[in-house]
C-alpha positions in Angstrom: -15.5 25.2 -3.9 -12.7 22.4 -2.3 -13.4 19.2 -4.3 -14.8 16.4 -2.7 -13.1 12.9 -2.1 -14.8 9.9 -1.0 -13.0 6.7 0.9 -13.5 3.5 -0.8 -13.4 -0.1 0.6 -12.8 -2.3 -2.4 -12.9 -6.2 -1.5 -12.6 -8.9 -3.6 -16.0 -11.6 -3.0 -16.0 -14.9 -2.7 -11.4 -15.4 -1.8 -10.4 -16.2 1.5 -8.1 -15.0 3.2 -9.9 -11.6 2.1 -7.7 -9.3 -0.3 -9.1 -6.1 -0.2 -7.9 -1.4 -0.7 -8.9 1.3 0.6 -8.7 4.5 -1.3 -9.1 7.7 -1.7 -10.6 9.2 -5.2 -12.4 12.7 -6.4 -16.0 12.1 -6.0 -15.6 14.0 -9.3 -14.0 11.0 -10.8 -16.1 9.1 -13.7 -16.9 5.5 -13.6 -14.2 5.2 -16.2 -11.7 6.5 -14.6 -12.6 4.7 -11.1 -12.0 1.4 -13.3 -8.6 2.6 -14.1 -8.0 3.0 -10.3 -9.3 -0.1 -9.4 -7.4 -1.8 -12.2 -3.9 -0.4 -10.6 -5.1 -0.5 -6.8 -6.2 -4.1 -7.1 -3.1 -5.4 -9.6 -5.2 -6.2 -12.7 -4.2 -5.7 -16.1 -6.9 -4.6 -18.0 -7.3 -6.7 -20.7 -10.8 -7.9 -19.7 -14.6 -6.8 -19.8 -15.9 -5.2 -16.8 -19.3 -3.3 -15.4 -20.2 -1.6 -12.2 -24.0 -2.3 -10.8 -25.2 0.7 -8.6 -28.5 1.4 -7.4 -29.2 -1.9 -10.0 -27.9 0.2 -13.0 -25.4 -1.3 -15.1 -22.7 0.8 -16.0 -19.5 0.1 -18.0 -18.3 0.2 -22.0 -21.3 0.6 -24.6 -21.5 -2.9 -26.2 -21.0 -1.5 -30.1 -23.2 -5.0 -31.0 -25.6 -4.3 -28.2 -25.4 -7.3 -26.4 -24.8 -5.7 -23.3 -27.2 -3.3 -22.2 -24.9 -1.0 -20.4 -25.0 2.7 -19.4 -22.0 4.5 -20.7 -19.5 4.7 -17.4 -17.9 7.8 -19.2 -21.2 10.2 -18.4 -21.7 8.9 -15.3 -19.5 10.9 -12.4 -19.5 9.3 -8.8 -21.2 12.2 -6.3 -23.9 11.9 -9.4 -24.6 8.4 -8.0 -22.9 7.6 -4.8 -22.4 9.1 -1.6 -21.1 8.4 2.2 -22.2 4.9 2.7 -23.1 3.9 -0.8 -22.5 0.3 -1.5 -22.1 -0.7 -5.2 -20.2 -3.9 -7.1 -17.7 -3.8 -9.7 -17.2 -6.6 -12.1 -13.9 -7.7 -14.0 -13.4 -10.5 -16.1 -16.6 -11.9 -17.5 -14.9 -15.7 -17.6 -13.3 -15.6 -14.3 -15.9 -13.3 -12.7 -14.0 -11.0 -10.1 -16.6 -9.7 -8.6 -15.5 -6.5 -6.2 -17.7 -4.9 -3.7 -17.3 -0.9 -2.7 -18.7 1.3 0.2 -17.8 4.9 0.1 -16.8 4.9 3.8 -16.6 8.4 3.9 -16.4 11.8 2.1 -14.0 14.4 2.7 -12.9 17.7 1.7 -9.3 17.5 -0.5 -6.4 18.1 1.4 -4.7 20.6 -1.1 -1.5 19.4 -0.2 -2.4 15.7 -1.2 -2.3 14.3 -4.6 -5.3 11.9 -5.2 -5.7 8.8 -5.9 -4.1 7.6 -2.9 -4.4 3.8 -1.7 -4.3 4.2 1.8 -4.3 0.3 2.7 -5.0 -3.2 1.8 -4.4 -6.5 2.3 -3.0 -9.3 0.0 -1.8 -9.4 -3.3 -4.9 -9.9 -6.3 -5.4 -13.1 -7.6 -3.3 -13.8 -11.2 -5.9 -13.1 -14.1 -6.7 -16.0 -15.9 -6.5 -18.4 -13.2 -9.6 -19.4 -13.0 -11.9 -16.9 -10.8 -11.7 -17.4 -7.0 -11.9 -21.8 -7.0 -8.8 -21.3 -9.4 -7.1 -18.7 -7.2 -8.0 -21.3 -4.1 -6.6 -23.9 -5.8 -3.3 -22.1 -6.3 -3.6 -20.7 -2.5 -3.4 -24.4 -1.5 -0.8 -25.4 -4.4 1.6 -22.9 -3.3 0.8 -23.6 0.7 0.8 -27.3 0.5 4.7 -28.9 0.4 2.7 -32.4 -0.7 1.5 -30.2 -3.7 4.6 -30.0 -5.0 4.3 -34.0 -6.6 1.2 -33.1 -8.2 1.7 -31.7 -11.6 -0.8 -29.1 -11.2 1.5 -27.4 -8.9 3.6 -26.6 -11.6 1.4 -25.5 -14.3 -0.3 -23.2 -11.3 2.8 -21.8 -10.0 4.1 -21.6 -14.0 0.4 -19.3 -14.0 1.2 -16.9 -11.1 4.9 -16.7 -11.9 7.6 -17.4 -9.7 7.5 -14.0 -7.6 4.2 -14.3 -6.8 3.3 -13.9 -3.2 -0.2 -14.0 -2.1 0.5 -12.4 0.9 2.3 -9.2 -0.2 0.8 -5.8 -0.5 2.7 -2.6 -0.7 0.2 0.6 -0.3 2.9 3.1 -1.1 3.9 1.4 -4.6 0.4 0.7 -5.4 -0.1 4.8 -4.7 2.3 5.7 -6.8 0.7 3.5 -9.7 -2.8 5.1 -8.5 -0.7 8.9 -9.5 1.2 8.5 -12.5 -1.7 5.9 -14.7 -5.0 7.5 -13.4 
């Protein structure tokens, strides 16, 4: 039987201009492993909590103190709970609170040629972690836009933040693709 793959629309809520991927993953894929993509497709680190909500299920790591009452992402496979059209939300960073929303746009049959992930397209580098959720990343949007900025000395602890080769505007589908292949 040819696997599955299903076209996702990630886009980050609540940042303007939008930044935003579109992928390609095995419908076979766990929720797990779909955080790993979206970790390298939207340039996070991983080195915060996260949780997917679909169908109003929480999904994500088992809390070991229970706080968190979350399904276990690593029994739960995408075509078990998604299909063409599917909307669902993915959450990083419970401080900054990156909240991601996904649509399977479509689902196709692998191309056996093809090595999957793939990030087909996108739009705009991902906001610095730790910079303070989407007021913090507008707030360096403006820092780095604004030549006036440049006397206030927030500038320079923002900039200091998002490192010098930072570009907001930058996205590089190919590169990220290759990350998708050799980490997930």
């Amino acid at each position: 039987m040819p696997r599955q793959i299903f076209q996702l629309k990630v886009s980050l809520v609540g940042v303007r201009p939008p930044v935003w991927r579109r992928v390609l993953v095995p419908a076979g894929y766990t929720l797990d492993r779909l955080h790993r993509v979206l970790q390298h497709a939207m340039g996070w680190r991983d080195c915060r909590l996260h949780s997917f909500e679909i169908d109003a299920i929480q999904y994500g790591e088992p809390d070991p103190d229970g706080e968190l009452a979350l399904h276990d992402e690593l029994d739960v496979r995408l075509d078990a709970v998604l299909g063409k059209g599917s909307r669902f939300s993915y959450t990083y960073d419970f401080g900054d609170w990156w909240e991601h929303e996904l649509v399977v746009e479509d689902a196709v049959t692998a191309d056996p040629d093809e090595r999957y992930p793939v990030c087909l397209d996108g739009e705009r580098a991902c906001p610095p972690e730790g910079i303070g959720g989407p007021a913090g990343h507008q707030a360096l949007l403006v820092a780095l836009a604004d030549t006036a900025a440049l006397a206030d000395p927030r500038y320079a602890a923002l900039r200091d933040w998002a490192g010098v080769r930072f570009d907001p505007s930058h996205f590089n589908a190919a590169r990220t693709s290759t990350l998708l292949r050799r980490f997930c």
